[in-house]
Kinemage of the C-alpha trace (Angstrom):
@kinemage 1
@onewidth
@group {chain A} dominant
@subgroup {mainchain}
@vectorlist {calphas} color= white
{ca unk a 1} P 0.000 0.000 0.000
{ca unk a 2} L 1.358 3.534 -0.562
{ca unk a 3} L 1.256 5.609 2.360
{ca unk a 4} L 1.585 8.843 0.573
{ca unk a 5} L -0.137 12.339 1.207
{ca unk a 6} L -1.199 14.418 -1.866
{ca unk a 7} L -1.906 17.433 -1.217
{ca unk a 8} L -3.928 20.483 -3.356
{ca unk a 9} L 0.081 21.513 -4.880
{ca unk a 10} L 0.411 17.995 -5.905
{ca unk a 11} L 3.293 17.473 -2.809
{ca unk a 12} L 3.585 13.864 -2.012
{ca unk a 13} L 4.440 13.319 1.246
{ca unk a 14} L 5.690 10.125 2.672
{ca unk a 15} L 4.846 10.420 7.011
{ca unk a 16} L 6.908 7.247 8.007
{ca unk a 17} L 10.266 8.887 5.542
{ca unk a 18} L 9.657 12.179 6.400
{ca unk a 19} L 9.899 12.792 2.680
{ca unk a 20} L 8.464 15.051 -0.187
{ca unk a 21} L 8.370 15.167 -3.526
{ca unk a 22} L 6.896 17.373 -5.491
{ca unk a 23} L 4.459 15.529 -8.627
{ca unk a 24} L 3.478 16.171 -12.000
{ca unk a 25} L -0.175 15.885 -12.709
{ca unk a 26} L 0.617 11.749 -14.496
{ca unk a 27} L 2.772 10.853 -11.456
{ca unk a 28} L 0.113 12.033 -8.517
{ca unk a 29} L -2.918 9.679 -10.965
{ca unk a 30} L -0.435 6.560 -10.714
{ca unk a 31} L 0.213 7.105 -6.854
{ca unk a 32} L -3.442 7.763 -6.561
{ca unk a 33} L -3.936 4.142 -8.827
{ca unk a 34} L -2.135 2.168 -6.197
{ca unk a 35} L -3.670 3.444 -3.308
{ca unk a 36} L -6.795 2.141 -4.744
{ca unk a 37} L -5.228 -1.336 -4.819
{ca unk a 38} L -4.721 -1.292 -9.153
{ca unk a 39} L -2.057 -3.244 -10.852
{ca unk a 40} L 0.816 -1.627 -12.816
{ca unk a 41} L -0.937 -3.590 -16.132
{ca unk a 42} L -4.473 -1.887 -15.221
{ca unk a 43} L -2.888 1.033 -14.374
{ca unk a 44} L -1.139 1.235 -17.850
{ca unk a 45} L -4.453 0.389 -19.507
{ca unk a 46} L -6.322 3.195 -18.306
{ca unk a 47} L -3.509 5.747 -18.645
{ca unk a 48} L -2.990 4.833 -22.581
{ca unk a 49} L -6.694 4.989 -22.885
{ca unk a 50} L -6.986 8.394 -21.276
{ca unk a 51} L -4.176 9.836 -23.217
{ca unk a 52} L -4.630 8.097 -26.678
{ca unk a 53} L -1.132 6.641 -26.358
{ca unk a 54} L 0.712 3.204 -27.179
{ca unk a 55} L 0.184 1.268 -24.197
{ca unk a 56} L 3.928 -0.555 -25.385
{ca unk a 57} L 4.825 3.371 -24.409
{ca unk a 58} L 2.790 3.750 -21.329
{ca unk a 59} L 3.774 0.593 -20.088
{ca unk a 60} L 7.589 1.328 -20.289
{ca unk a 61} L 7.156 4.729 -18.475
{ca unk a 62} L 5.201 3.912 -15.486
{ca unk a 63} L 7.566 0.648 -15.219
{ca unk a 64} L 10.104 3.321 -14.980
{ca unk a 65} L 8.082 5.541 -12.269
{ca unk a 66} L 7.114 2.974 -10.167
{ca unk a 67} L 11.029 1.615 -9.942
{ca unk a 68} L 12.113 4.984 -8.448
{ca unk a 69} L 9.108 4.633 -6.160
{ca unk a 70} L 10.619 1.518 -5.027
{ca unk a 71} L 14.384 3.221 -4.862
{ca unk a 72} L 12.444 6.201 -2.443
{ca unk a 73} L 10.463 3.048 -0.561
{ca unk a 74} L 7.577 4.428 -1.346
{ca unk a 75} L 6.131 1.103 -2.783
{ca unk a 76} L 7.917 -2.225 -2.130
């Protein structure tokens, strides 16, 4: 589960790391994704839906995002 605070400047901020980071609008619907439990693969579905892109594309960068969430320990 991500345990990550959004708030209305699209700060993420992680409580247990005392850590923020500041999000672009993509980044804060991913982290927003997992809290609601979906998988990288639905995740990537409904982003290349939403923005008319490749999901081969989509796939690659939130693959990307969500290994520097795991570098920050943000997800595990």
């Amino acid at each position: 589960m991500v345990e990550m605070v959004i708030d209305e400047n699209n700060i993420g901020y992680i409580p247990s790391l005392g850590t923020s980071f500041q999000l672009n609008e993509t980044a804060k619907e991913i982290i927003l994704m997992l809290k609601q439990g979906k998988s990288k693969d639905e995740i990537v579905e409904e982003l290349a839906k939403k923005y008319n892109k490749d999901w081969r594309e989509v796939f690659i960068d939130v693959t990307d995002f969500m290994e520097k969430l795991k570098i920050y320990g943000v997800i595990q």
